[in-house]
N, CA, C and O atoms as CSV, one atom per row, in Angstrom:
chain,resi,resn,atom,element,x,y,z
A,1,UNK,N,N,-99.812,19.978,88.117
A,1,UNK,CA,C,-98.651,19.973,87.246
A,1,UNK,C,C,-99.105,20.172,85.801
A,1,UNK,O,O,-100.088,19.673,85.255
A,2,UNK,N,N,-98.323,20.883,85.366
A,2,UNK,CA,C,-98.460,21.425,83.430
A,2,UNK,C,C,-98.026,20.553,82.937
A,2,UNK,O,O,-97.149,20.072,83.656
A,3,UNK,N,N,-98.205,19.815,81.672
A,3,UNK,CA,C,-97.160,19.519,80.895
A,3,UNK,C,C,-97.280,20.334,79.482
A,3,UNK,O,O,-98.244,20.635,78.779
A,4,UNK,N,N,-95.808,20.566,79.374
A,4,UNK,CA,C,-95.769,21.174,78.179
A,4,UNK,C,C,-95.276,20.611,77.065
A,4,UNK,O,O,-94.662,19.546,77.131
A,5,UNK,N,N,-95.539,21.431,75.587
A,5,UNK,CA,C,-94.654,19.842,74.756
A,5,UNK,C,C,-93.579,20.027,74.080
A,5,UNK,O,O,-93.181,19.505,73.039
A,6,UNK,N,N,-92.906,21.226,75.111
A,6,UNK,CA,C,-91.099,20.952,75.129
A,6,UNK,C,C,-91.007,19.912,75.982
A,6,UNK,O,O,-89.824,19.593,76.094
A,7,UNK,N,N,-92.054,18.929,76.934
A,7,UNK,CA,C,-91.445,18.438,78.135
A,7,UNK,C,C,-91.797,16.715,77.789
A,7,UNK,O,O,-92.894,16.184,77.957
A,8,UNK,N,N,-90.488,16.012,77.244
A,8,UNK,CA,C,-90.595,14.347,77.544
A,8,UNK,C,C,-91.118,14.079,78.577
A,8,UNK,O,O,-90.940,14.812,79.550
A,9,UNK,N,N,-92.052,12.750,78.665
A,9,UNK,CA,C,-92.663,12.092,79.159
A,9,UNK,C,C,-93.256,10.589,78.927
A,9,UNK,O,O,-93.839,10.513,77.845
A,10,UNK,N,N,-93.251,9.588,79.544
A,10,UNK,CA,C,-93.376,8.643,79.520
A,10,UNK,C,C,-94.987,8.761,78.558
A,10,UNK,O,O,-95.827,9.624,78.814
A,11,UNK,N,N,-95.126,7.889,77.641
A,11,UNK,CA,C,-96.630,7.408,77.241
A,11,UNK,C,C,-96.626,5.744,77.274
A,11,UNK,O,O,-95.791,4.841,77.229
A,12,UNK,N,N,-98.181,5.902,77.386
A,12,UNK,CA,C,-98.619,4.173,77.665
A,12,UNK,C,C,-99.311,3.471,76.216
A,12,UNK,O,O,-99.814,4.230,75.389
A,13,UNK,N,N,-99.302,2.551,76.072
A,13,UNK,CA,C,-99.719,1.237,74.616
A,13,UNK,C,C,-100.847,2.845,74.406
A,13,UNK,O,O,-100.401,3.952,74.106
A,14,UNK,N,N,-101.892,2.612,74.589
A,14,UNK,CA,C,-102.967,3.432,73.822
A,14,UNK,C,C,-102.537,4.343,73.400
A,14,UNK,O,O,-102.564,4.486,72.178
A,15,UNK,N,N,-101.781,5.651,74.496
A,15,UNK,CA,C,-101.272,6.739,73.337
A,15,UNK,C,C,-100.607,6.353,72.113
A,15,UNK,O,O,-100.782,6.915,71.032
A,16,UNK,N,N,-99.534,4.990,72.404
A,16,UNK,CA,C,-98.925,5.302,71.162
A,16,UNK,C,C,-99.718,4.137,70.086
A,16,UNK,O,O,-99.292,3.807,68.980
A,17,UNK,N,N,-100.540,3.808,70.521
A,17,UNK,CA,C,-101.681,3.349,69.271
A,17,UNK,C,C,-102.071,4.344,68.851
A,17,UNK,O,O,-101.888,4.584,67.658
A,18,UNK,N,N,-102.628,5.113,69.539
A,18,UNK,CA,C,-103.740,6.578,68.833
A,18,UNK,C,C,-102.466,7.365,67.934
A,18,UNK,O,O,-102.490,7.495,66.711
A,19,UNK,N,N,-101.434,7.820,68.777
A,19,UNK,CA,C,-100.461,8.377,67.950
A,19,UNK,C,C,-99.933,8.432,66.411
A,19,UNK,O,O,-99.768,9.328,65.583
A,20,UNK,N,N,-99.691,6.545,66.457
A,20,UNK,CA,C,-99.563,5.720,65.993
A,20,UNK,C,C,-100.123,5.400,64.443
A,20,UNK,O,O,-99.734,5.450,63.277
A,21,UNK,N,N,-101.434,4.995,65.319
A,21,UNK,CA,C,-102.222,4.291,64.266
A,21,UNK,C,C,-101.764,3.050,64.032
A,21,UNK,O,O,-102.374,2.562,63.080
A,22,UNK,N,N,-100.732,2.122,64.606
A,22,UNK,CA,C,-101.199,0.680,64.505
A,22,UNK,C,C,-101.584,0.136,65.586
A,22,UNK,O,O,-101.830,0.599,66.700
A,23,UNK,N,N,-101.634,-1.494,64.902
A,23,UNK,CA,C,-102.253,-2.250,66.226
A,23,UNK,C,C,-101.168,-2.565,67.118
A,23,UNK,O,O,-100.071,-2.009,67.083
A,24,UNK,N,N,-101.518,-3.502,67.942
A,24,UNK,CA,C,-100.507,-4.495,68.812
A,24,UNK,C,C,-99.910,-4.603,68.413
A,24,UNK,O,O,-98.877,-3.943,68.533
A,25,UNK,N,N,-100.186,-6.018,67.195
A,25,UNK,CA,C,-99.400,-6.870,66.766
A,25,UNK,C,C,-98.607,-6.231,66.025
A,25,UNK,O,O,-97.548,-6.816,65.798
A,26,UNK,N,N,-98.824,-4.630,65.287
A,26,UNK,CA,C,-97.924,-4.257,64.247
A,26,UNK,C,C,-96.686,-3.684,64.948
A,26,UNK,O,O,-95.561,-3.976,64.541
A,27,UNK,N,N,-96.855,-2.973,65.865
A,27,UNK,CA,C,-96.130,-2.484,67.245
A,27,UNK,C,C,-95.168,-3.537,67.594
A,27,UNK,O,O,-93.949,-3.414,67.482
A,28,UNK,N,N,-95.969,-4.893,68.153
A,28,UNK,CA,C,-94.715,-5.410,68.114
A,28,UNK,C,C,-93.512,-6.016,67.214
A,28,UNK,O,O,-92.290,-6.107,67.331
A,29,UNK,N,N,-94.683,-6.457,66.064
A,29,UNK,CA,C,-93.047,-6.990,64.550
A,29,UNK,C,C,-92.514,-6.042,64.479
A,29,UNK,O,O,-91.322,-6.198,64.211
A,30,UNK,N,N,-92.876,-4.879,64.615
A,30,UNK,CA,C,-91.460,-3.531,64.319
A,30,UNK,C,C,-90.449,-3.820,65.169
A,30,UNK,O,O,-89.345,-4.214,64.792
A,31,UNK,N,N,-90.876,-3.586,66.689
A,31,UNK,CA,C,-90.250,-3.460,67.856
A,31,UNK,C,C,-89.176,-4.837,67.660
A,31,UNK,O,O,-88.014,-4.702,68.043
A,32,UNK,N,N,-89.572,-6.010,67.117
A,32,UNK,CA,C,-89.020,-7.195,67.123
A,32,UNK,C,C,-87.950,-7.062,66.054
A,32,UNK,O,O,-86.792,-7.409,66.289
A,33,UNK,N,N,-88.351,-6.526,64.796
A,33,UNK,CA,C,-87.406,-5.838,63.737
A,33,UNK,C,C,-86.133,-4.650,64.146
A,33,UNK,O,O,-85.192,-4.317,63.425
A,34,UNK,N,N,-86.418,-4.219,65.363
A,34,UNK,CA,C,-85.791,-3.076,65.701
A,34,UNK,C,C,-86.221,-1.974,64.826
A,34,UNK,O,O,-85.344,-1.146,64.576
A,35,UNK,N,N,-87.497,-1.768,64.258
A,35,UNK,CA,C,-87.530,-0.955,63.388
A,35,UNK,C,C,-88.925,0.522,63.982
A,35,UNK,O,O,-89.792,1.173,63.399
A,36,UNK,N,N,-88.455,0.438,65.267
A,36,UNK,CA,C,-89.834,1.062,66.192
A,36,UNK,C,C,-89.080,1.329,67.646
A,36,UNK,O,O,-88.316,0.437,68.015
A,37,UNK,N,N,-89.225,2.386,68.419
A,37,UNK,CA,C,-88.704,2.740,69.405
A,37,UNK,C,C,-88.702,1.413,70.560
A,37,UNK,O,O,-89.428,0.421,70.485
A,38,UNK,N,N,-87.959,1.620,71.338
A,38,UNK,CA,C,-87.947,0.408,72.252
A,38,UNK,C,C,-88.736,0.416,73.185
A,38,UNK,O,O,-88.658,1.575,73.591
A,39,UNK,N,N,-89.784,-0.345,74.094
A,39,UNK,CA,C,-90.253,0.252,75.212
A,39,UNK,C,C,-89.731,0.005,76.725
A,39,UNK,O,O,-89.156,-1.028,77.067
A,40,UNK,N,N,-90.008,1.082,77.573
A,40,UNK,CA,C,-89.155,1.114,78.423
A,40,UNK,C,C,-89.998,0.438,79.955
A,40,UNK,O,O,-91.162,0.778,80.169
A,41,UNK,N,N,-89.551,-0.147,80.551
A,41,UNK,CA,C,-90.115,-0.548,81.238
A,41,UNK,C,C,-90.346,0.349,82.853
A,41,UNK,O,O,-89.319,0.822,83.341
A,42,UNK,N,N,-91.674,0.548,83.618
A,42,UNK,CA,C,-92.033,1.773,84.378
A,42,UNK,C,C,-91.652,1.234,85.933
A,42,UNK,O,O,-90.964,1.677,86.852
A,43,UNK,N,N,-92.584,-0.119,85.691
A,43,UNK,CA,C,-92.602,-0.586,87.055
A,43,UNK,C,C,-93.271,-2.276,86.835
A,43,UNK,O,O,-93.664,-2.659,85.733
A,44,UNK,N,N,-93.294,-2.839,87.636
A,44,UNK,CA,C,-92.670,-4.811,87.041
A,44,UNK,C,C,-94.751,-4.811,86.339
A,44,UNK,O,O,-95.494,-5.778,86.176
A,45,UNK,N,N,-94.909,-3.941,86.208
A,45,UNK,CA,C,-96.645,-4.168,85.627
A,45,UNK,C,C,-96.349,-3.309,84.337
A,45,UNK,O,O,-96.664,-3.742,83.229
A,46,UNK,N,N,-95.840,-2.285,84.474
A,46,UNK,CA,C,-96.282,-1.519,83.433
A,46,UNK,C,C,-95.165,-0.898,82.587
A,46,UNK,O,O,-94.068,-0.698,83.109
A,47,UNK,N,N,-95.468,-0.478,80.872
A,47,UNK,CA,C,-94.267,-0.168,80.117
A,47,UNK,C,C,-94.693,1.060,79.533
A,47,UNK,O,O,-95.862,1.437,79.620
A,48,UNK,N,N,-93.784,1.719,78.929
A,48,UNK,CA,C,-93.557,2.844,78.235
A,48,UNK,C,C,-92.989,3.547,77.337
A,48,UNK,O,O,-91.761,3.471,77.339
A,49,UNK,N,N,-93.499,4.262,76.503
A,49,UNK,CA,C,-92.341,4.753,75.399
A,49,UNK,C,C,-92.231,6.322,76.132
A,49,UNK,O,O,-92.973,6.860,76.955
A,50,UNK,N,N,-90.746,6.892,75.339
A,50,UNK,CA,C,-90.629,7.902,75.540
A,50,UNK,C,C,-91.770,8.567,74.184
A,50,UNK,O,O,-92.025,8.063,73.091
A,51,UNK,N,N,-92.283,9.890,74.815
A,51,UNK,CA,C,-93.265,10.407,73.507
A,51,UNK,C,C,-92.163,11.193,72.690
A,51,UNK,O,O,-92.533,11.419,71.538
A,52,UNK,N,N,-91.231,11.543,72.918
A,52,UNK,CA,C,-90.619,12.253,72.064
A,52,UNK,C,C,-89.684,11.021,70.928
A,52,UNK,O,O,-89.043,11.406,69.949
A,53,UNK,N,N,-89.787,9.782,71.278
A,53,UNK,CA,C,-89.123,9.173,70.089
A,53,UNK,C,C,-89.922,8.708,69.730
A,53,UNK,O,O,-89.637,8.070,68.717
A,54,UNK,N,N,-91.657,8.590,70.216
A,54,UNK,CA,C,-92.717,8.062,69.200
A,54,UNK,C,C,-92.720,9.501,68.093
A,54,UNK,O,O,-92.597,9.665,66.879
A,55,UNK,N,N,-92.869,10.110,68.925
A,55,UNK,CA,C,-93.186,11.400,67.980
A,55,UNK,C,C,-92.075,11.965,66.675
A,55,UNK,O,O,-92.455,12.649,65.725
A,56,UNK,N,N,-90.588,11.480,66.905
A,56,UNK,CA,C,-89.722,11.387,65.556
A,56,UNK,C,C,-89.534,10.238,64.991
A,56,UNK,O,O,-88.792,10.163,64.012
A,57,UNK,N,N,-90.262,8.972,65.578
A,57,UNK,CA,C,-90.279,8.287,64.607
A,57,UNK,C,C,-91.650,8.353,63.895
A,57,UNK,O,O,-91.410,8.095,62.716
A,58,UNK,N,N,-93.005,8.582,64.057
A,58,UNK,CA,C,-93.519,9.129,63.074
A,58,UNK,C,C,-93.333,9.987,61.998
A,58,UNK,O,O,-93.691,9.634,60.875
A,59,UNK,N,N,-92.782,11.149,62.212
A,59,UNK,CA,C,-92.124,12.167,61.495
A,59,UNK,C,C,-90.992,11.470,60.462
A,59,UNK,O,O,-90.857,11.915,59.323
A,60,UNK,N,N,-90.321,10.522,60.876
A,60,UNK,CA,C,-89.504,9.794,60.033
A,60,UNK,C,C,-90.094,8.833,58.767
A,60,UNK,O,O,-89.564,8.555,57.691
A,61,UNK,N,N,-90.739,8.639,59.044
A,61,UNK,CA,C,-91.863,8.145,57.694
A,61,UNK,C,C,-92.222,8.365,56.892
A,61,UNK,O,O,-92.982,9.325,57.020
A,62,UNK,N,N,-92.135,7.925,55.660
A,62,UNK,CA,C,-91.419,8.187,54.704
A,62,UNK,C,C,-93.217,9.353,53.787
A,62,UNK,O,O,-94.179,9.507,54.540
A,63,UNK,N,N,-93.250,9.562,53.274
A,63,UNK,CA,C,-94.731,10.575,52.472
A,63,UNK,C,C,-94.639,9.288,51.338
A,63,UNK,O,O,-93.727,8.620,50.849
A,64,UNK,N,N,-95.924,9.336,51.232
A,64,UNK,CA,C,-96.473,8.762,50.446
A,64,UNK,C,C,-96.711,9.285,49.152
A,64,UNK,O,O,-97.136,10.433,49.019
A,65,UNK,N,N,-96.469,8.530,48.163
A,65,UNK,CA,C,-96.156,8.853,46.396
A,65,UNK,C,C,-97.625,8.497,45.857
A,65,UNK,O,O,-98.025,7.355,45.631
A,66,UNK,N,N,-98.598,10.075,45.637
A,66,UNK,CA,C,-99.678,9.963,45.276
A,66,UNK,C,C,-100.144,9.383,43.961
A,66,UNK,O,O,-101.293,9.356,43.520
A,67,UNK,N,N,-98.661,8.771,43.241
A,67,UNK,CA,C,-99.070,8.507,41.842
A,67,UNK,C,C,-98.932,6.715,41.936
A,67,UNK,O,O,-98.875,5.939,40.982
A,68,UNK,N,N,-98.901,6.381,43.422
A,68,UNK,CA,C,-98.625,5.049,43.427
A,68,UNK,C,C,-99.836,4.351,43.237
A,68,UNK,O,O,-99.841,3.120,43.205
């Protein structure tokens, strides 16, 4: 099987750390804030984000003000 990256798909904690770039703990105060995609649950062991709402909520972030 291909995947392509018109094609959603479930990702696991590490991708969306690497994705990411935070830790756990930052992952979860967002998630707890509602301020971070929700994760979805796969099977009674394991969870998941969709990659396409990790991937616009990165993009949603705000650029950084080089004169700060």
């Amino acid at each position: 099987m291909t995947i392509h990256d018109n094609t959603d798909f479930y990702i696991r904690k590490p991708e969306v750390r690497k994705i990411t770039g935070l830790s756990d703990t930052s992952l979860w105060r967002l998630e707890k804030k509602k301020l971070f995609p929700k994760r979805r649950r796969l099977s009674a062991n394991a969870i998941g984000w969709l990659r396409s709402e990790i991937l616009a909520w990165v993009q949603s972030r705000p650029v950084v003000n080089e004169e700060c």
